[in-house]
N, C-alpha and C positions, 0 to 999 in steps of 0.2 A: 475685664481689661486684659489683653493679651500681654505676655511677659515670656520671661524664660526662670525657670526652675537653677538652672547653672552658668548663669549669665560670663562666668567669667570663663567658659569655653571661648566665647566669642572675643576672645586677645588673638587667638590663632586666625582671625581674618586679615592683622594686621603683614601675614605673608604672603596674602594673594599679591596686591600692589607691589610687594619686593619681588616677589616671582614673575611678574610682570617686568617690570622694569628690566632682570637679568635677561630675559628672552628676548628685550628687544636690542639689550647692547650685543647680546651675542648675535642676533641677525645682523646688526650694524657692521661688527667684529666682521664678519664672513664677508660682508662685499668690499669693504676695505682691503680684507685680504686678500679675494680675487683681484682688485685694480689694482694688486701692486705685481702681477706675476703676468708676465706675455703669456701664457702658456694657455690658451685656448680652451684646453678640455678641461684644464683644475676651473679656470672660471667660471666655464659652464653648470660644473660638478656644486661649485660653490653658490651660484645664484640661481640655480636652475631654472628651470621656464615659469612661467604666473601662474599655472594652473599647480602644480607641485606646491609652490609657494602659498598657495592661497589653500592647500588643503593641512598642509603641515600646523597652517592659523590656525583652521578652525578645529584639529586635533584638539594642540593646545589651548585652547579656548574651552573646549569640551572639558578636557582634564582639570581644570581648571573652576569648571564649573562643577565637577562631580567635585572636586575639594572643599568649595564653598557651603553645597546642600549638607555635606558632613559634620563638617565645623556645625554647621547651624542644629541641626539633628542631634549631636550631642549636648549639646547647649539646652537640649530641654525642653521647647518652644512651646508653650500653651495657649488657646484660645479660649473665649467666653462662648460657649452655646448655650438654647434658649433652655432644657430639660436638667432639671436638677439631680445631681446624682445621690444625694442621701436624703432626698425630701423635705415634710416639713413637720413639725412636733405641734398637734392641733388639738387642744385641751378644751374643753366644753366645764366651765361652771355654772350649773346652772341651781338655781334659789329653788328651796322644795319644801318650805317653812309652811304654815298656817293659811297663809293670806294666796295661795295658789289654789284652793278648792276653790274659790270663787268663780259661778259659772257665766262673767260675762261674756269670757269666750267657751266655744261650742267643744266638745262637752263641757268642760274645766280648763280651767289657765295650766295646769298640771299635762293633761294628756293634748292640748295645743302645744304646747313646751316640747313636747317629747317626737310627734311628728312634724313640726318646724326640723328641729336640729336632727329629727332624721334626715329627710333632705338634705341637709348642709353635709352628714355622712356619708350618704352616695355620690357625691359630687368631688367629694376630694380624689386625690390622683393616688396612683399603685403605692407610688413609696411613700407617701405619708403614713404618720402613725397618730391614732387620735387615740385618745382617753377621754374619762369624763370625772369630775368632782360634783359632789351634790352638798349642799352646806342650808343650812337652819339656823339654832341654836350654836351649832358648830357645825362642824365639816369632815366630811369620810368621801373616800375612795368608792366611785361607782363601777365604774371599769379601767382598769389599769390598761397605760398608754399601750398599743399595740396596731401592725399594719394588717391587720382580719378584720375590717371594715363589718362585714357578717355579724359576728362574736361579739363587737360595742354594742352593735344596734339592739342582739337579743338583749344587753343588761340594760340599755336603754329602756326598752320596753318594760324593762321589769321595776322600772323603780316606783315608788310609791311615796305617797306625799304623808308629809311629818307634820306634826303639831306645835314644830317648836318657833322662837320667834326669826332676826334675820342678821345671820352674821357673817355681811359681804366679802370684810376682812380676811378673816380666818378661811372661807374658798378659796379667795384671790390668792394668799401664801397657798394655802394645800396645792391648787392648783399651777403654781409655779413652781412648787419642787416636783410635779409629776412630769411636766414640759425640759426641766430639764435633767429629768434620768436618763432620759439618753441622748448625749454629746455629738455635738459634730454637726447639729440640725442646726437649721430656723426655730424658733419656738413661736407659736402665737397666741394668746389664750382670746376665748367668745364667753364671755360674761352674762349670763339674763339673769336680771332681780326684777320683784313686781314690789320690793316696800323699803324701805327705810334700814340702815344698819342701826341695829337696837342690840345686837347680844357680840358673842364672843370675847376674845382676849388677844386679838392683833385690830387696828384700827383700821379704815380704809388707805389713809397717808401711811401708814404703813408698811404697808403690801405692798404700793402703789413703788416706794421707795427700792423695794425687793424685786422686784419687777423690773425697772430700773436697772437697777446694778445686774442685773441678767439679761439686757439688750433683749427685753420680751415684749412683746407688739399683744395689747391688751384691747379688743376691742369689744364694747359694749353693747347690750339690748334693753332698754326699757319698757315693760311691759304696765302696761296698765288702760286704762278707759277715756275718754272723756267723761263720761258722767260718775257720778261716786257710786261705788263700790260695797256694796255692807256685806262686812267679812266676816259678823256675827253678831249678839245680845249680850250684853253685862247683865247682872243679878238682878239689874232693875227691869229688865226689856228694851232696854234702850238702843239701838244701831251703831254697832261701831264699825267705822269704816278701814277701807282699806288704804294704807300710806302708800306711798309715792315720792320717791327720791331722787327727782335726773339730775342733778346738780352734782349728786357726787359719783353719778357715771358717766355723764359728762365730764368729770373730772379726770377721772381714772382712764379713759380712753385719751384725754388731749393731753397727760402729762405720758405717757405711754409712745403717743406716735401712731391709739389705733383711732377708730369712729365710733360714733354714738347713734345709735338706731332707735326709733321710738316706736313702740307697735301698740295700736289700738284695738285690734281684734286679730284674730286667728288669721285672718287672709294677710291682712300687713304684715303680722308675724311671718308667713310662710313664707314671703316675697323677701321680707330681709334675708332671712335664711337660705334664699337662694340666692342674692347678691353676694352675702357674705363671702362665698366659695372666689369669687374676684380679688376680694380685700387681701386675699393669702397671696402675698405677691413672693414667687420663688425665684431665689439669686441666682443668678447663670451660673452654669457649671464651669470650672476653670479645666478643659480637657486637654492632654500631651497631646501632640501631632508632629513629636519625632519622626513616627513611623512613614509620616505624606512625605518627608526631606528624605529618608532612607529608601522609600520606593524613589523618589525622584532622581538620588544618585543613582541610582542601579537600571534606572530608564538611560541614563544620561551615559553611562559605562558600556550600557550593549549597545549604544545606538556609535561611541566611541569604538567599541571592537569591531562591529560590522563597517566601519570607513576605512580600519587600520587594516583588517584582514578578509574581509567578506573577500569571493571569491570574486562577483563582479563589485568594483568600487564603483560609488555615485559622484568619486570626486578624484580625477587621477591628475 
């Protein structure tokens, strides 16, 4: 939204209208004074011809106008443009517990995981800075937030999958004190779980509430199958499957303000992960354009001295 930084510059417009007004009583003044004198040449002198008259205007007019653009130019004056000037803070937590070796996507839910959300990494723009949180059991630091796109993606590539169970929570916090280490951004965090929160010490409503109070745009990826998933054998032989929780990522993105994505296999995966890059919506930049009112007086100034003094006038 357009504004002025020093708005109260702009009380000094309220002289243009009184500087107006004195110039027309004093042109008033002069021809009254001429019709009150016989004397031929002072009345001349005093009303001169319409061509004199009509440039003397648009002098003052001009000066007048270079007064205005100035007032204004000090004042501040900003606009909204489309490119963000400090970017945007793009956090990737992504679930890397037990239940991700499963290979119903090609190779593993793990190494789909890792070349989806690459794409989403080359897709972000210069001045963002993405990081990544990896969480299980609990939750650590994959790649601290940084704008070297290159440098995420090698520790991307290098993470490896845990054994431990899934604690959505405990990412979601880590992941929102990583989004806001550095001030002044957008934050947004991109979420993927393939099961159930079962472990940590911060709850999903938790996070959720953290997140919140940090005007953080959480949005989520559900990964799992339509058909059941066996994610391993208990001591009996028995098949135990893999969980599945969209209800409370569903949750966590519609309390947020972000979306809930549901991927069935590696190619849906891939295709969210390139939508995603859309979901990041960046705030206009609020830009000074002082300087367009300050070329404008000084256009307005020499096109003033070339009328007043150029050698041929365009207006005699």
């Amino acid at each position: 939204m357009a504004g002025f930084e020093d708005p109260w510059v702009l009380v000094f417009l309220l002289a243009v209208p009184l500087l107006f007004y004195f110039y027309k009583k004093i042109i008033e003044k002069k021809k009254k004074d001429a019709i009150k004198f016989s004397n031929i040449g002072f009345i001349k002198s005093a009303l001169g011809d319409k061509k004199k008259c009509r440039r003397d205007e648009i002098l003052f007019y001009l000066a007048l106008l270079v007064l205005v653009l100035m007032i204004i130019g000090f004042a501040n004056p900003h606009i909204p443009l489309n490119q963000t000037k400090e970017g945007v803070n793009v956090v990737l937590v992504l679930d890397v517990s037990g239940s991700m070796q499963a290979t119903d996507y090609k190779p593993n839910r793990l190494e789909a995981m890792k070349k989806a959300a690459e794409i989403l990494i080359k897709d972000l723009k210069e001045k963002d800075h993405v990081g990544i949180v990896i969480f299980e059991s609990g939750a650590t630091t994959a790649a601290y937030l940084s704008p070297y796109k290159d440098k995420v993606i090698e520790k991307l590539r290098s993470i490896t999958l845990r054994e431990g169970r899934t604690a959505i929570g405990d990412g979601l916090a880590m992941g929102i004190d990583m989004a806001t280490s550095i001030p002044n951004k957008k934050k947004v965090i991109i979420l993927l779980s393939d099961g159930v929160n079962n472990a940590g010490v911060i709850n999903p409503a938790e996070a959720v509430a953290f997140a919140k109070s940090n005007n953080i745009q959480v949005h989520t990826v559900g990964m799992g199958s339509e058909e059941k998933v066996v994610q391993g054998y208990d001591w009996f032989g028995n098949p135990q499957y893999a969980e599945f929780d969209a209800e409370t990522l569903k949750a966590i993105a519609k309390e947020t303000g972000g979306k809930y994505f549901e991927s069935v296999d590696e190619n849906t995966l891939e295709k969210i992960y390139k939508n995603l890059g859309k979901e990041i919506k960046r705030e206009k930049e609020e830009t000074n354009i002082k300087e367009w009112f300050f070329l404008a007086a000084l256009l307005v100034f020499l096109i003033y001295l070339y009328l007043q003094y150029g050698g041929k006038r365009i207006i005699k």
